[in-house]
C-alpha positions in Angstrom: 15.7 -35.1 -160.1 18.8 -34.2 -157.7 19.6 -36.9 -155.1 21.4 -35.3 -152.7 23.0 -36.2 -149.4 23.6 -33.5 -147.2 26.2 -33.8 -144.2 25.0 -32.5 -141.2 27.7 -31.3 -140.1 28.0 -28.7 -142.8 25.2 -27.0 -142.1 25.6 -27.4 -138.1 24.6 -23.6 -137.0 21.5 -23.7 -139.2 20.4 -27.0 -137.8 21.3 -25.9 -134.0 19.4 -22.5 -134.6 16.8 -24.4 -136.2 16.3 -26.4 -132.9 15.9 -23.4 -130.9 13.7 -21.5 -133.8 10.7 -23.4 -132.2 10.6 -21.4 -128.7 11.0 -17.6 -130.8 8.5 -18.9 -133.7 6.0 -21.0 -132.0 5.8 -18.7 -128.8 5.1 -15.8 -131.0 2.9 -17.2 -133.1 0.0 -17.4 -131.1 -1.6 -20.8 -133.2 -0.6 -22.7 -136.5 -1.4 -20.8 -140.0 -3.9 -22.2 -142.1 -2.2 -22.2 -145.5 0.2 -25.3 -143.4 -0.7 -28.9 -144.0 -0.5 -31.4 -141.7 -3.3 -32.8 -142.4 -5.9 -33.6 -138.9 -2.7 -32.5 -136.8 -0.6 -35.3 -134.8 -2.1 -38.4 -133.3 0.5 -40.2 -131.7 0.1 -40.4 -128.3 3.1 -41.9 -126.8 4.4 -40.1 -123.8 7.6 -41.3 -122.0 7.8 -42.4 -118.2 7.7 -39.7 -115.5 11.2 -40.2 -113.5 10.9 -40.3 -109.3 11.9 -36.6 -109.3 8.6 -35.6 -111.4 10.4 -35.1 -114.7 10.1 -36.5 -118.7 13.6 -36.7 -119.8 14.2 -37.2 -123.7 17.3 -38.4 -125.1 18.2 -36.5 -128.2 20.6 -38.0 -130.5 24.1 -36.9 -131.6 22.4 -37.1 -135.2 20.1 -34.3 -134.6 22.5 -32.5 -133.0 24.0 -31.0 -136.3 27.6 -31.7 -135.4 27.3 -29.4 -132.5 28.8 -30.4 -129.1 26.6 -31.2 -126.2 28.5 -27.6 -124.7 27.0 -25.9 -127.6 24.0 -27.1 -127.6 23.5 -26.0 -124.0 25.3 -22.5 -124.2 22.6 -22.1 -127.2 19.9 -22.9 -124.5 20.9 -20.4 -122.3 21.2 -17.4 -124.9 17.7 -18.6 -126.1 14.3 -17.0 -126.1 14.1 -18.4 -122.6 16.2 -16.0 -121.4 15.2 -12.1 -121.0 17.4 -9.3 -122.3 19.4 -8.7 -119.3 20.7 -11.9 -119.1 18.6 -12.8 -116.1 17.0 -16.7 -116.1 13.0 -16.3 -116.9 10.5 -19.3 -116.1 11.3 -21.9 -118.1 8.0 -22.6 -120.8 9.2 -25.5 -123.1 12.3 -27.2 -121.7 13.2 -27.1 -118.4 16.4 -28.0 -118.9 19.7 -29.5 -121.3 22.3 -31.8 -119.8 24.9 -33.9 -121.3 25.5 -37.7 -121.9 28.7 -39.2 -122.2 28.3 -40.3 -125.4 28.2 -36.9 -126.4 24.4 -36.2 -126.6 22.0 -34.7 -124.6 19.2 -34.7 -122.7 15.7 -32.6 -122.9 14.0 -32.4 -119.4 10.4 -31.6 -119.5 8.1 -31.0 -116.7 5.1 -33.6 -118.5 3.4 -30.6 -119.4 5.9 -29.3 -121.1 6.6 -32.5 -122.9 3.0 -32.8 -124.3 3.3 -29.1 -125.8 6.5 -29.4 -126.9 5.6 -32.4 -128.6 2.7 -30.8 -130.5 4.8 -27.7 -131.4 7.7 -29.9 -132.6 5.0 -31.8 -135.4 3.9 -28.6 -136.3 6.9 -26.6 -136.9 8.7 -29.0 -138.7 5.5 -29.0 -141.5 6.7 -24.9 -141.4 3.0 -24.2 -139.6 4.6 -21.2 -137.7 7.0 -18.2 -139.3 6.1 -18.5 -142.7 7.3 -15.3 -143.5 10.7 -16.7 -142.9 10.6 -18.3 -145.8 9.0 -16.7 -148.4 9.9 -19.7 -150.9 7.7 -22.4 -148.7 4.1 -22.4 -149.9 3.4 -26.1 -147.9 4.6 -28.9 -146.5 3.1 -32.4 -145.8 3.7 -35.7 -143.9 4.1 -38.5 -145.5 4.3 -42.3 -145.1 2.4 -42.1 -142.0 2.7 -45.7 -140.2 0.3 -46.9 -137.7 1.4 -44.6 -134.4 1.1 -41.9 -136.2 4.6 -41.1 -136.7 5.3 -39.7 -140.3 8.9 -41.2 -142.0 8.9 -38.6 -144.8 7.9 -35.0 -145.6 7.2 -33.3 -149.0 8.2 -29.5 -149.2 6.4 -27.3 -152.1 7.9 -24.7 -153.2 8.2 -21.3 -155.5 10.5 -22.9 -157.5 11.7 -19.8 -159.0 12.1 -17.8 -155.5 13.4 -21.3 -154.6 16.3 -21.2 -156.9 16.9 -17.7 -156.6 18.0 -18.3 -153.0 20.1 -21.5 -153.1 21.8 -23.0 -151.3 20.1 -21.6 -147.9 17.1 -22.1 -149.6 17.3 -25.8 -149.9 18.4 -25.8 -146.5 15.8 -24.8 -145.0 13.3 -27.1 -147.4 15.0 -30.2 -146.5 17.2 -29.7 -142.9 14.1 -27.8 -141.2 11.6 -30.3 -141.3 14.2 -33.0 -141.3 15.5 -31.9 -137.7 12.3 -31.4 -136.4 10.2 -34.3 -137.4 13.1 -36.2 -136.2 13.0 -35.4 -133.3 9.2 -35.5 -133.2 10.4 -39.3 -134.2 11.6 -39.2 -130.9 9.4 -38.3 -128.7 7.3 -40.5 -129.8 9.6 -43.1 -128.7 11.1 -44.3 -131.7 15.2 -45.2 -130.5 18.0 -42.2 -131.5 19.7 -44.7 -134.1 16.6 -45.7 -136.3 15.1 -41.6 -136.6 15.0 -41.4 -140.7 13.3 -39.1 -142.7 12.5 -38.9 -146.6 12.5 -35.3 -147.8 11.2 -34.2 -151.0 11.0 -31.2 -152.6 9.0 -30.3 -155.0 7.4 -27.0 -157.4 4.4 -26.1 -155.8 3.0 -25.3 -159.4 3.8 -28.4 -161.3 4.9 -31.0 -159.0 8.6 -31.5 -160.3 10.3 -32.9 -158.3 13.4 -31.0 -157.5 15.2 -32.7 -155.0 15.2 -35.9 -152.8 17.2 -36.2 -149.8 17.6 -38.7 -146.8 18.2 -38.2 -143.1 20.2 -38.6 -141.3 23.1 -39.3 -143.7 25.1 -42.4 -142.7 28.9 -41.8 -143.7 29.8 -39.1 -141.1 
C-alpha cells in the first residue's frame, strides 16, 4: 500500500481544468450514468444566505485552487464552456460570476438557482457520474465516511488496475485529485469553513480490492 502525498501545486492545470470540467461534462451529459455510485444521491441540504443584491456567494479556498492565482482562475472562467466560439459572453448557466479576495482566493456567485444545481452537479461529478469515457481506467467511485449532514470526508476510487498502471502518473491523478477537488468543494457548499475541507482518497483494484494507494487532501506542508 502506497501512502502518498501529493502537492497541489504540482498538478495545478489538471486541478484548475478539473474545476471547470463540470460545466463541458455535466452540461453535456444530459443525467448521471448508472454504472456511478453514490449511493441515494446527496442529502445535505445546507444552502448559504442570499446577499441584499439577490446573490449566493461561495468562498472557495486557496487550497482548492491548485496553486493557481485568483487571475487564473478567472481568465479560465472566461475561456470556459460558458463562453461561445466567437468569444462573445453567453447566458451564464452555473456560475454567474468569479471575483477575487485579497487573500488570494476567490469567490463563486450563484444566482440561488444556480447554487442548488451546481451543488448537486458538484457531488456527482466528483464520484465520476458524468464523462466516464474520459477515463477508461475508473470503473466506480463511492463516498465514504458520510457524517450526519450528509457531507462525505472520504472517497474510494475502483479501478482497472492494469489499465490503471498502464497510464500513471495521469492516471492516478485523476483517481485521487478529481474527486478530491470536487468533493471538496462540495465540502463547501455545504458550509463546512475553507481551512477544515479534508478528504480521504483511496484507491483500490476494482477486481480484488487491493488497495493501491491512499492519499489525503489537502496536503499541509505547502
Amino acid at each position: 500500500m502506497n501512502q502518498q502525498k501529493i502537492s497541489l501545486k504540482r498538478i495545478a492545470a489538471l486541478t484548475l481544468s478539473c474545476v471547470f470540467l463540470l460545466g463541458s461534462l455535466a452540461g453535456c451529459a444530459g443525467k448521471p450514468t448508472e454504472e456511478a455510485s453514490s449511493e441515494n444521491g446527496p442529502t445535505n441540504t445546507y444552502t448559504p444566505p442570499v446577499n441584499e443584491d439577490g446573490y449566493i456567494v461561495v468562498k472557495i479556498p486557496v487550497t482548492l485552487m491548485g496553486g493557481n492565482s485568483a487571475e487564473e482562475i478567472i481568465a479560465e472562467f472566461h475561456n470556459s464552456e460558458q463562453y461561445n466560439h466567437e468569444g462573445e459572453l453567453t447566458p451564464m448557466e452555473r456560475i454567474t460570476d468569479i471575483t477575487t479576495n485579497e487573500d488570494g482566493s476567490v469567490n463563486y456567485v450563484f444566482l440561488p438557482e444556480q447554487f442548488e444545481e451546481y451543488k448537486t452537479q458538484t457531488f456527482e461529478t466528483g464520484c465520476f457520474q458524468y464523462g466516464f469515457g474520459n477515463f477508461p481506467s475508473i470503473e466506480r467511485a463511492e463516498y465514504a465516511t458520510i457524517d450526519d449532514d450528509g457531507i462525505p470526508w472520504a472517497v474510494v476510487t475502483f479501478v482497472d488496475k492494469e489499465e490503471y498502471e498502464a497510464s500513471l502518473p495521469i492516471s492516478s491523478l485523476y483517481a485521487t485529485v478529481w474527486p478530491a477537488t470536487y468533493l471538496g468543494q462540495y465540502q463547501i457548499f455545504c458550509g463546512i469553513p475553507g481551512d477544515e475541507w479534508a478528504i480521504h482518497v483511496t484507491v483500490k483494484d476494482a477486481e480484488t480490492g487491493e488497495v493501491i494507494s491512499e492519499t489525503d487532501f489537502p496536503t499541509r506542508d505547502e
